[in-house]
C-alpha positions in Angstrom: 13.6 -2.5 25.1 10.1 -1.9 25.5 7.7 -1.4 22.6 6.8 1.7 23.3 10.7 2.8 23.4 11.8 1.3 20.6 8.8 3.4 18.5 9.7 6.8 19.9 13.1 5.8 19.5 12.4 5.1 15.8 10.8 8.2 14.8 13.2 10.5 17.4 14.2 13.8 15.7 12.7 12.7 12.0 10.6 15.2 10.3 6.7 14.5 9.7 7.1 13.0 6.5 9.7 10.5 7.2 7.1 9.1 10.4 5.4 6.8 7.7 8.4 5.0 6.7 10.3 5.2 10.2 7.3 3.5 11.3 7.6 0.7 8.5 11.4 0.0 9.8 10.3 -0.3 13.9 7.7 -2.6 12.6 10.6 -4.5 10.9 12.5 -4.6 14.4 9.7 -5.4 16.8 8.2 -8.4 14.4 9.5 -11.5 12.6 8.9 -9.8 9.5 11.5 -9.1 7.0 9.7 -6.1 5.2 6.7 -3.0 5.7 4.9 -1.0 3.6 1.7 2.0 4.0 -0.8 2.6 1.9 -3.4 4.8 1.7 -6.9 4.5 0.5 -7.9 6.2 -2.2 -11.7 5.5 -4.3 -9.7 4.4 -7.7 -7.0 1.7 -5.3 -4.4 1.8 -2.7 -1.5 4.4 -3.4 1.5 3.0 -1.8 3.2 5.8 0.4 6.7 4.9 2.0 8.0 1.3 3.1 11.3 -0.3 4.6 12.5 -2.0 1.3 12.5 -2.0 -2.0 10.5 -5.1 -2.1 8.0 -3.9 0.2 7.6 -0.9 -2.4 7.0 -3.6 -5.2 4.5 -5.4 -3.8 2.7 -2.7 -2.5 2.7 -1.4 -5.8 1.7 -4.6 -7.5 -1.3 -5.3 -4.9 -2.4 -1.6 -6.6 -1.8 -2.8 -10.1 -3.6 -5.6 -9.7 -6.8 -4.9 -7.6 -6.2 -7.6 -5.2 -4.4 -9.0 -2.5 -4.1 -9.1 1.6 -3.7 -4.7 1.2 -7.0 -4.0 -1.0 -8.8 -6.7 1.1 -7.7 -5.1 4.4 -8.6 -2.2 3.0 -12.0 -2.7 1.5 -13.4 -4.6 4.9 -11.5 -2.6 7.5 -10.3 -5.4 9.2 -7.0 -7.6 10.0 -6.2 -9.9 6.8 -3.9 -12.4 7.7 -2.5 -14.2 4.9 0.1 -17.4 7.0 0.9 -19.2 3.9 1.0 -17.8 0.5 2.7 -20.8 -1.0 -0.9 -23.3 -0.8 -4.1 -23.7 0.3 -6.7 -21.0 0.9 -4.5 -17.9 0.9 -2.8 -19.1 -2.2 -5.9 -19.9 -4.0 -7.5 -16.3 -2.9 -5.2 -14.2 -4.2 -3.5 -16.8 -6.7 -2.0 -14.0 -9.4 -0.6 -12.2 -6.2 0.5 -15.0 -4.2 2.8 -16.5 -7.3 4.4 -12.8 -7.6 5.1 -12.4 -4.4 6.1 -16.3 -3.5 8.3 -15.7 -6.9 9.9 -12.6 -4.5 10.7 -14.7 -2.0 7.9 -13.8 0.4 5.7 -16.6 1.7 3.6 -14.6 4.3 1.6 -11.4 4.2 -0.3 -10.0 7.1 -2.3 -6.5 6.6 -3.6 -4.1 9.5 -6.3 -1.4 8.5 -5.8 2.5 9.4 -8.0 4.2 10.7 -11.1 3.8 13.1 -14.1 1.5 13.3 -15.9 3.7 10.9 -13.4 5.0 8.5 -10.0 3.5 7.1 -7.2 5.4 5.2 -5.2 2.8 4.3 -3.1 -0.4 5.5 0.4 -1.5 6.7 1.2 -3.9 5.3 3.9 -6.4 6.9 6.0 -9.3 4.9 7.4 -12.3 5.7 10.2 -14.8 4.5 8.6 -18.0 6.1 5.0 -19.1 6.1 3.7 -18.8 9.6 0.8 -17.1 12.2 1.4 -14.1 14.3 1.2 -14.9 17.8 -1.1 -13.2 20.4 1.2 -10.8 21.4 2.8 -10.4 18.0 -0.4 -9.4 16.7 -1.1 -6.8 19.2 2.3 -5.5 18.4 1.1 -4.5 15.0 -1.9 -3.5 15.9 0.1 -1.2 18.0 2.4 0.2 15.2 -0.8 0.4 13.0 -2.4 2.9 15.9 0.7 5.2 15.8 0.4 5.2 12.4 -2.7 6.4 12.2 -2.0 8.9 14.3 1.3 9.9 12.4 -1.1 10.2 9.3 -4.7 11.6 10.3 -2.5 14.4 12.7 0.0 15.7 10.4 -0.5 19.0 9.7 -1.5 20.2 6.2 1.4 22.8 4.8 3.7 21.3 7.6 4.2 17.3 5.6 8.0 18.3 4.4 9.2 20.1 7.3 9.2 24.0 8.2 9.6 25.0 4.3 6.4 22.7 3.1 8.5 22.0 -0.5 7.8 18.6 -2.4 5.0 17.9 0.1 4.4 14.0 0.3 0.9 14.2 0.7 0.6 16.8 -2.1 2.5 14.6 -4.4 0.2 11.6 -2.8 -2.7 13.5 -4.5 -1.1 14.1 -7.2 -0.8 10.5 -8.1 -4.7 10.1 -7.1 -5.4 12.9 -9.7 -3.8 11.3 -12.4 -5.0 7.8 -11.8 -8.8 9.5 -12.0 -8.0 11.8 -14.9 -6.7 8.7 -16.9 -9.8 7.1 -15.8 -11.6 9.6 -17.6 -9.8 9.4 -20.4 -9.8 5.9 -21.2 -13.5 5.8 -20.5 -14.2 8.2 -23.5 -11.6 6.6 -25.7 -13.2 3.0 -25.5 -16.8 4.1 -24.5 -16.9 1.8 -21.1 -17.8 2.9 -17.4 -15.4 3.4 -14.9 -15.0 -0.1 -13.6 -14.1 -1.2 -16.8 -11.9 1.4 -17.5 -10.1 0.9 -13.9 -10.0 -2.8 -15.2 -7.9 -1.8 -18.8 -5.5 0.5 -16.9 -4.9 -1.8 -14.7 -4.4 -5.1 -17.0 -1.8 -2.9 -19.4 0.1 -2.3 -16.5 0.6 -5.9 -15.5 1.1 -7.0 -18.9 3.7 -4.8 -19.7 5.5 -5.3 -16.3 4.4 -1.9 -14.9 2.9 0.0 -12.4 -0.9 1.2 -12.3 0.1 4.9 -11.8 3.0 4.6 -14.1 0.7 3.9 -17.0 -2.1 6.7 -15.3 1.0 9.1 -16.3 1.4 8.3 -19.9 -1.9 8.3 -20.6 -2.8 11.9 -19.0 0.6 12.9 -20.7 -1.2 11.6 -24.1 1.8 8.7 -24.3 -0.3 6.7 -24.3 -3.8 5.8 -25.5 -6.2 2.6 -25.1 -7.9 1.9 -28.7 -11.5 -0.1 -28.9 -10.4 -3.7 -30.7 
């Protein structure tokens, strides 16, 4: 089939707030990838927003925890990472905390397209592979491709129209709902240890990783009042 078909084939009769993931699985198809994943850019870090796998939902989600990776990279320059061989050398030694937990998930190759435009980006898909390796030529303009139609998917979607005709559990209301939370926590943790933002960013984000949990799942606790960082 052609590229083009097996997209609109893909994403045939889904409503707009499936598109995102639909997207991640016709990526799947049409690359030698085993896994996808989109994120969208927010000031605080990357919020991950649907993928193809469970394991593409993890290490979206860890890339957030942990500030780094191929996906805050992407994001941060705008540009094409390309990560061929997670298990040594440079790409290994660039994002070495990542590279071990995702080499430890059986993924040895990461390769990260920017949305958006030259100017502005709204996030990344993110694409995972099983085997070290390059994307050829024409592989590469294949996901450049997929990352156009997602932009498109995300940048056209009508507000009050993300969940279908009745608008209920909107994914891009609950998508700002997690942003919220992550910059109320923020706020919170800055006036409980008396540190700026970055730092504060930094904390949330360390606890998270040292107790085997996600950035936003901590953000939560803490605007809950679960949880609360004390100065040492």
């Amino acid at each position: 089939m052609r590229i083009s078909d097996v997209i609109a084939e893909g994403v045939r009769g889904a409503d707009p707030g499936e598109i995102p993931g639909k997207l991640c699985v016709a990526a799947v198809r049409l690359l030698p990838v085993a896994d996808a994943s989109v994120s969208l850019r927010s000031n605080g870090m990357p919020v991950q927003l649907s993928s193809s796998s469970p394991r593409a939902e993890r290490l979206s989600e860890l890339q957030a925890t942990l500030g780094d990776g191929p996906c805050t990279s992407a994001a941060k320059a705008g540009a094409t990472v390309l990560a061929s061989d997670l298990t040594s050398g440079r790409d290994a030694d660039r994002w070495p905390v990542f590279a071990q937990q995702a080499t430890a998930a059986g993924v040895r190759a990461v390769y990260s397209m920017p949305l958006g435009n030259d100017t502005v980006c709204v996030g990344t898909l993110d694409l995972y592979r099983d085997v070290p390796g390059e994307l050829t030529r024409r592989e590469l303009r294949i996901a450049e491709l997929v990352a156009s139609v997602m932009t498109v998917a995300l940048t056209a979607l009508p507000r009050g129209q993300e969940n279908g005709p009745e608008g209920d559990n909107r994914w891009l209301s609950g998508l700002a709902k997690a942003h919220d939370e992550v910059y109320q926590a923020v706020g919170m943790i800055m006036v409980q240890l008396g540190v700026d933002s970055d730092e504060a960013l930094a904390r949330l984000r360390a606890d998270a990783f040292s107790h085997s949990r996600t950035a936003l799942e901590v953000a939560h606790d803490v605007v809950q009042h679960l949880k609360r960082f004390d100065s040492d």
